[in-house]
N, C-alpha and C positions, 0 to 999 in steps of 0.2 A: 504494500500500500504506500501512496507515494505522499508525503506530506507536505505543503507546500511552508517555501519559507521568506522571511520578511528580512530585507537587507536592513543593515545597517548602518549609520556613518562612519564607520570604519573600514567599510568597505566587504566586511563580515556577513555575513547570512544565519537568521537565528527562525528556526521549524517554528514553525507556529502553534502546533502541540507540544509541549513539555509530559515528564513526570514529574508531579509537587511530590515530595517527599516526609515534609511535616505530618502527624506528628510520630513518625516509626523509627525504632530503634534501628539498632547495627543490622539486625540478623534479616527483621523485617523489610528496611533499608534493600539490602543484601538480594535477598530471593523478589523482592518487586521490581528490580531494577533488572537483573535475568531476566523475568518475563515481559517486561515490557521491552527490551533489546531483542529480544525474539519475536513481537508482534511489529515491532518495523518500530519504535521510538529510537529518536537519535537525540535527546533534548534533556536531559537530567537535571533535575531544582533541589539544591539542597542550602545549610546554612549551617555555621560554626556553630549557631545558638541550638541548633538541632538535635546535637550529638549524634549524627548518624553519619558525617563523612566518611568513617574507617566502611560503614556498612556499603554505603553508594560505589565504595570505590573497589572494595571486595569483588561486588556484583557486576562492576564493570571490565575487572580483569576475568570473573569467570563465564561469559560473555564470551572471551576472545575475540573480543570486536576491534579494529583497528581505531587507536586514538582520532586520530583523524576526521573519522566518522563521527563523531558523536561533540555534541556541544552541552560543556560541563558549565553550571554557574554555582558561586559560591557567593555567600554574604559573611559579614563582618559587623556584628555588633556593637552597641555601645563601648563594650569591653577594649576595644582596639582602635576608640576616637583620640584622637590629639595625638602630637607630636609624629613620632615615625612606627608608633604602636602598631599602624596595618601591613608593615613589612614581615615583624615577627607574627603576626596572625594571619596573613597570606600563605608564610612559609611553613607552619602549624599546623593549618590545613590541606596545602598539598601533600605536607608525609601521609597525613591523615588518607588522606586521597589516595594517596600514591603515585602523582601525576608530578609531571615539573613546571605545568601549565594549566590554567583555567579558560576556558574561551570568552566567561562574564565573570565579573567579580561586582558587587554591589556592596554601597553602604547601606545596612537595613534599615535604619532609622535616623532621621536627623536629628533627633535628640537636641532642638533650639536653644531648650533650656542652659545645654551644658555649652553652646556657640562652639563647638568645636568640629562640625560636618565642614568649612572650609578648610582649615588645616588639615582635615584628615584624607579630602577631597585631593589637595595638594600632593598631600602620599601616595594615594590612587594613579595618580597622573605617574610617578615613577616607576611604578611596578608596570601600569601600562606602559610605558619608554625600556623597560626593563624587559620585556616578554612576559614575565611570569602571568598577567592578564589578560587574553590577547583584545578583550576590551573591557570600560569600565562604564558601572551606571549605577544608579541608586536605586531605592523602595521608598515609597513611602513619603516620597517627596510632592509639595504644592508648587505652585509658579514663584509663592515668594521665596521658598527655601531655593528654587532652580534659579530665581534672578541676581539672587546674591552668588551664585555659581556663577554666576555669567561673568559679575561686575569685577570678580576678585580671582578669577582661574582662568584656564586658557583652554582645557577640554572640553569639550561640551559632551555630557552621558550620552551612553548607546541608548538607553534603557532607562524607563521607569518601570518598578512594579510596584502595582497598587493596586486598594482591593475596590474590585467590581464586579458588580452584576448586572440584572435586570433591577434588582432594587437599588442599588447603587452606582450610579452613571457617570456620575464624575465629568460631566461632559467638560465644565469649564478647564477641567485640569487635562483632560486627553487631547483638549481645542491647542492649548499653548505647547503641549508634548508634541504635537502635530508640526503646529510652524516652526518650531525650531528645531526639527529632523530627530525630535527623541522618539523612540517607540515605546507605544508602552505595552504592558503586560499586567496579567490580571491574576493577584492572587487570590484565593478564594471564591475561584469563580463561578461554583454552584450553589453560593452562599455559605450561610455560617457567620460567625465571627459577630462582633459587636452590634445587639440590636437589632439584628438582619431575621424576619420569619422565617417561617419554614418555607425554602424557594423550590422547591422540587413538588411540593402538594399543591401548590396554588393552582386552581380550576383554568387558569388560560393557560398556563404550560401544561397541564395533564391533556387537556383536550386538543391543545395543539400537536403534541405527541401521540395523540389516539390518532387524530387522522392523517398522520404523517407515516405512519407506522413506527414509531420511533423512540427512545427513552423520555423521560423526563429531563435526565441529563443531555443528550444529544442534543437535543433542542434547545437550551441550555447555551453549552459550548458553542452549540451554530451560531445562537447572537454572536459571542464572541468572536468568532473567528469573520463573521460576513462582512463585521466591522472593521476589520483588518486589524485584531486584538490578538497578541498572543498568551495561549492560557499551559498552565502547570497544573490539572486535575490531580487527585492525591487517591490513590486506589491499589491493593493489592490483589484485588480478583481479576484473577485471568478474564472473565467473560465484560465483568465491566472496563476494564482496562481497555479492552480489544471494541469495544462500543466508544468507549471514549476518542477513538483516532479514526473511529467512522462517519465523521463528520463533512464532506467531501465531496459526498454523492446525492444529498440534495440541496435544498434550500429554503427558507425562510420568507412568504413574499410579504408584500410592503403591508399588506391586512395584520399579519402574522408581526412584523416589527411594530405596527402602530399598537396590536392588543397587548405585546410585551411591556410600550414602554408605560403603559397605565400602572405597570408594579412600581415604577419610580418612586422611593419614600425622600424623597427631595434632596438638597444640595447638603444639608447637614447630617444625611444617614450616615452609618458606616463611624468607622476609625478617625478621631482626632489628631493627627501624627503633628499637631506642636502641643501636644498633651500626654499624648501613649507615646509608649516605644521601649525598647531596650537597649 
């Protein structure tokens, strides 16, 4: 199954289906990431906060899949903002990995409070100049945390990821990721997380799934992806996994996006990220 993927400014190409990895241990980690390398995923999401790096990278060497093939991203927590902190947590994480390179590397949270996402930004930019990331982007980021990125750094991110759905739209933040050539990416993208109902029962995605023939999720992910979104679903069943990258073969029409976007619970749903974060 052929996955389509979304370039980058860095000249990078990044699958448009991911594996999210949160919240599985090593071993877990480990055997999801085999089966979804065997159902045709090349795209793996994990994070130092997660503790499952050693697991992801286990599962990627027992695989035998050629590095190359496969686009690994890693984040970096609060734990490793300021000074040159994300060097030794880069490097922490790829033994952990077992890799000598990441294809993404993200700050997960800009943690305002502590004003230490441009310095640590600035680190980023090295390890990018360096290889060890062969690109750098954030999570969790708004326009104003990205404009102070602009006014005081010289790279501009590959990548935002942030959380979205159908209840969570985030339009104004995807509008500015747009013009300024960031992509972004949707964590949590069949809901969950802060505040957000139950997205998989609501009566217009069930029935839009009935006569689509289709999951709940599929349908789901299709927003995401029609929009030119890249998502990291988080799943260890072989059958749902394998639903999850079947996304491809239909579509969505403008009836079916207008009855979605009525789940919109407005511009302040979802994650605070100059309040939450770690």
């Amino acid at each position: 199954m052929s996955i389509p993927s979304i370039p980058l400014n860095t000249g990078a190409v990044i699958p448009q289906v991911g594996l999210g990895t949160w919240p599985l241990d090593d071993a877990q980690a480990a055997d999801a990431v085999v089966t979804a390398i065997g159902l045709g995923y090349r795209h793996i999401d994990t994070a130092t906060r997660y503790g499952n790096e050693t697991g992801v990278g286990e599962g990627i060497h027992r695989s035998a899949i050629a590095r190359e093939e496969l686009f690994v991203t890693t984040k970096l927590d609060g734990e490793f903002q300021g000074d040159d902190r994300a060097i030794d947590g880069l490097r922490a994480a790829l033994d952990r990995l077992d890799m000598s390179y990441v294809d993404l590397l993200l700050i997960h949270w800009p943690l305002p409070q502590r004003d230490q996402y441009v310095s640590t930004w600035r680190t980023f930019e090295k390890l990018y100049a360096d290889g060890l990331a062969r690109a750098i982007g954030v999570s969790n980021f708004t326009p104003a945390h990205l404009e102070r990125l602009a006014a005081e750094t010289s790279v501009v991110p590959a990548v935002n990821q942030i959380q979205i759905s159908p209840q969570i739209v985030r339009l104004e933040q995807r509008a500015y990721d747009t013009a300024h050539g960031i992509v972004t990416q949707s964590w949590s993208p069949l809901g969950g997380g802060s505040g957000a109902r139950s997205l998989l029962a609501e009566p217009v995605i069930v029935g839009i799934a009935s006569r689509l023939e289709r999951t709940p999720a599929q349908v789901v992910l299709r927003w995401h992806v029609q929009q030119g979104l890249v998502v990291i679903p988080k799943s260890t069943d072989p059958v749902r996994l394998a639903q999850n990258l079947d996304l491809f073969s239909f579509e969505l029409s403008a009836e079916d996006m207008a009855a979605l976007a009525t789940l919109d619970a407005g511009p302040d749903a979802g994650v605070d990220s100059d309040r939450g974060g770690h």
